[in-house]
C-alpha positions in Angstrom: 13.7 25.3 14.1 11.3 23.7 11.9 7.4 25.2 12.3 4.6 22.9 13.0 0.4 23.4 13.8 -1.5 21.6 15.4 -5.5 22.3 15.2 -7.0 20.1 17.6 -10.9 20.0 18.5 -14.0 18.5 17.8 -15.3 14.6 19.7 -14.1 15.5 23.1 -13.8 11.4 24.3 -10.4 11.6 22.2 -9.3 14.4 24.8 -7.7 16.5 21.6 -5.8 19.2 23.6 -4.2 16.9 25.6 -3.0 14.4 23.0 -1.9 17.8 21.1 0.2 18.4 24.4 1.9 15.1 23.8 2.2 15.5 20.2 4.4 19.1 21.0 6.4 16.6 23.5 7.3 14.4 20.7 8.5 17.5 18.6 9.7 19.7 20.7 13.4 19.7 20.1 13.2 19.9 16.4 10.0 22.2 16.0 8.7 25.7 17.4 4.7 24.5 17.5 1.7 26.5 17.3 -1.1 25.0 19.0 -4.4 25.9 17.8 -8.2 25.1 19.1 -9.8 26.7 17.0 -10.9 25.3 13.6 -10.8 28.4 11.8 -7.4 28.5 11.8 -7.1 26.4 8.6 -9.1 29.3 6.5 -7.2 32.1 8.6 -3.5 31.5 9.1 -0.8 31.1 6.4 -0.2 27.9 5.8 2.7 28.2 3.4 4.7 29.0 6.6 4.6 25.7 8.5 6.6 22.7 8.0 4.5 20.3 9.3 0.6 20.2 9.8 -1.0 18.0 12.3 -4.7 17.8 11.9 -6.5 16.6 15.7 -10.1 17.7 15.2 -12.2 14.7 14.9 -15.8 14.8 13.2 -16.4 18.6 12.2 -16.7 20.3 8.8 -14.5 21.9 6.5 -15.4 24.3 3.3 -14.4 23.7 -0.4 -12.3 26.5 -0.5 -10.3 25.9 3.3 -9.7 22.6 1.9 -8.1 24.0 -1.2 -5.7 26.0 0.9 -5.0 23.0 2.8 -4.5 20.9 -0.5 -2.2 23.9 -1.9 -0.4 24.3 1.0 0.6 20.2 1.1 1.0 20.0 -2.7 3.4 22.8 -2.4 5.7 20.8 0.1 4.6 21.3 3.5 3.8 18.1 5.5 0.7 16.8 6.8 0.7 14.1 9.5 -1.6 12.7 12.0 -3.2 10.1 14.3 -6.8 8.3 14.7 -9.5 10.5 14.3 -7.4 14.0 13.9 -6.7 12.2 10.3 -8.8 9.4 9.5 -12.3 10.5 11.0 -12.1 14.5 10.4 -13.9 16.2 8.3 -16.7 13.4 7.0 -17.8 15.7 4.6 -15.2 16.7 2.3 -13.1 14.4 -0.1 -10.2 16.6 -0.6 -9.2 15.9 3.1 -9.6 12.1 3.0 -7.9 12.7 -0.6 -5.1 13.9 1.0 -5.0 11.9 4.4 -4.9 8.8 2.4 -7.7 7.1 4.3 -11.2 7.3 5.7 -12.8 5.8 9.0 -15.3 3.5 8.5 -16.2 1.9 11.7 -14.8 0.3 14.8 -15.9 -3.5 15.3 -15.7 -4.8 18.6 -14.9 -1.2 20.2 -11.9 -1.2 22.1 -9.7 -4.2 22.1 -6.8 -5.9 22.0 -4.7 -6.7 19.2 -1.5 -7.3 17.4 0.2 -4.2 15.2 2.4 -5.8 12.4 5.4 -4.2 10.7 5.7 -5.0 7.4 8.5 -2.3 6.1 11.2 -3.4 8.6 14.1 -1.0 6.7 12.0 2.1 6.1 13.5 5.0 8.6 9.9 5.5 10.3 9.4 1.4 11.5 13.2 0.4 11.3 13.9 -1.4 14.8 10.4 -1.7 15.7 9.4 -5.1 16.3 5.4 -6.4 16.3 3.9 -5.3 19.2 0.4 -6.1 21.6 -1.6 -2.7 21.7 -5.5 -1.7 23.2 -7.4 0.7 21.5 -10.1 1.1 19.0 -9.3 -1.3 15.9 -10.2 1.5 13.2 -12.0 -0.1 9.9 -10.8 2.3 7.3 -10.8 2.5 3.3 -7.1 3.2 2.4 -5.8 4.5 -0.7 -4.1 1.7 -2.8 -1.4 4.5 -3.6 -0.2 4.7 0.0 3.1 3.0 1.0 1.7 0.4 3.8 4.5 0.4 7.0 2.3 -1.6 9.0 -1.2 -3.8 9.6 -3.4 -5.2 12.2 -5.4 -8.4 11.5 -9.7 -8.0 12.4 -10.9 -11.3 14.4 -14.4 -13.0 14.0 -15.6 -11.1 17.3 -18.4 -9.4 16.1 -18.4 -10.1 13.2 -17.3 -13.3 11.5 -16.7 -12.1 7.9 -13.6 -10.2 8.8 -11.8 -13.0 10.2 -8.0 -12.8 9.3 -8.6 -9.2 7.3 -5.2 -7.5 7.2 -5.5 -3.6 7.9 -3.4 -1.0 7.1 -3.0 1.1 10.4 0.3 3.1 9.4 1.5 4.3 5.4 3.2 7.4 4.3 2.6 8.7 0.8 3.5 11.5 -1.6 1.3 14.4 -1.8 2.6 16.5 -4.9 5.4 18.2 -3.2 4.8 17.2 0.1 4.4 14.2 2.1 1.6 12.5 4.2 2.0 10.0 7.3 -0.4 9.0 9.1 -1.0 6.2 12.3 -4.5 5.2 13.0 -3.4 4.5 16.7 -4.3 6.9 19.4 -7.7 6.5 19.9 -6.6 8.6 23.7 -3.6 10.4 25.1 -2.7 8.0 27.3 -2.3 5.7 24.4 1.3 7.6 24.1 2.6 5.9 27.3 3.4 2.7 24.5 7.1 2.8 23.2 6.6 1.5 19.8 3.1 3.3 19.1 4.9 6.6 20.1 8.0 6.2 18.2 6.6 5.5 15.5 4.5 8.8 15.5 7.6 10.9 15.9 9.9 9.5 13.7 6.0 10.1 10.5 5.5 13.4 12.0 9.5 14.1 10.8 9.4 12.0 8.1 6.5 13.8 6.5 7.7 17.7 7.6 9.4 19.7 4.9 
C-alpha cells in the first residue's frame, strides 16, 4: 500500500474534514491515509515517507523553512495533489507553495454558478473518457503557471463583469516538480461537490497520477 496525508483545515465553509473523508474514499484501495487537522504536521512529520501529499487547508500561513521541507520532499519524488482552496487558495503568503501548486486564487466572479468544464487532453490517462460536462460551484479566477500541462478549462461569462467574456481558464493541469509530480483540480469548492461523476474521477485518477 501506497502512503498518503491529508492536512486539512483552515476556511470552515469548504467543510475540510469532510471533503478529506471523501478524498480517503477515493484512495482507499490503493493507499493507507493519514489524516491530519492539524497544520503543524507539515513542520513535524517526515515527509519523505508518503507517497502522495494532499494539501486541504484553505487561507492560513506557512513558514520559509516548512515550505522548504515541503519543496524537498516533492522535488525528491513524493507527490503533491489537491482540489480548490486546499491547493490554489492556501497559504497566501508564501510563494514556494503557489511555486509548487502551479497556481494561485485570485477571485471568484459571480460566486457560485453554473458553468461548462472543457477537456482539452482527451488521451492523457487522468481525462481519457471524460467528456465536457455542466458543473455548479465557484468559478475560481486563478494565475496559472505557463509550465503546467493544461487537461482542462472553463470559459468566464460577461456576468459581472463584462471584460472576461469568453476567457478560457485552466481549472485542471498536472506538471513536473523536480522528481515529483503535481495535479491539481480547482473543483470542489464543497464535499458534496463529489457526488459529480466526472469532477470525481477526475480527482482520483490526479491524486494517482501525481503519487510516487
Amino acid at each position: 500500500m501506497k502512503r498518503c496525508l491529508i492536512i486539512s483545515g483552515g476556511y470552515e465553509p469548504h467543510r475540510p474534514h469532510e471533503a478529506a473523508h471523501r478524498v480517503a474514499d477515493l484512495l482507499v484501495d490503493e493507499f493507507e491515509v493519514t489524516h491530519s487537522s492539524r497544520l503543524e504536521s507539515y513542520a513535524e512529520e517526515d515527509l519523505h515517507a508518503y507517497d502522495l501529499i494532499v494539501p486541504n487547508w484553505t487561507l492560513g500561513e506557512m513558514s520559509v523553512e516548512t515550505s522548504k521541507r515541503l519543496w524537498d520532499a516533492i522535488a525528491s519524488g513524493v507527490g503533491l495533489g489537491g482540489f480548490h482552496g486546499g491547493m490554489l487558495d492556501g497559504f497566501r503568503g508564501n510563494e514556494r507553495f503557489r511555486f509548487m501548486a502551479g497556481g494561485s486564487y485570485v477571485a471568484e466572479p459571480g460566486g457560485v454558478r453554473d458553468y461548462r468544464v472543457e477537456i482539452l487532453d482527451r488521451d492523457d490517462p487522468i481525462t481519457a473518457g471524460i467528456p465536457d460536462f455542466d458543473y455548479r460551484s465557484e468559478q475560481y479566477y486563478l494565475h496559472v503557471d505557463p509550465a503546467a500541462e493544461v487537461l482542462a478549462v472553463t470559459c468566464f461569462s460577461a456576468t459581472p463583469y463584462p471584460w472576461l467574456e469568453g476567457v478560457a481558464m485552466p481549472v485542471v493541469w498536472k506538471k513536473p516538480f523536480g522528481s515529483g509530480r503535481v495535479f491539481v483540480s480547482a473543483l470542489g469548492h464543497v464535499p458534496d461537490e463529489f457526488d459529480c461523476t466526472e469532477m470525481r474521477t477526475v480527482l482520483a485518477r490526479g491524486l494517482r497520477w501525481a503519487a510516487r
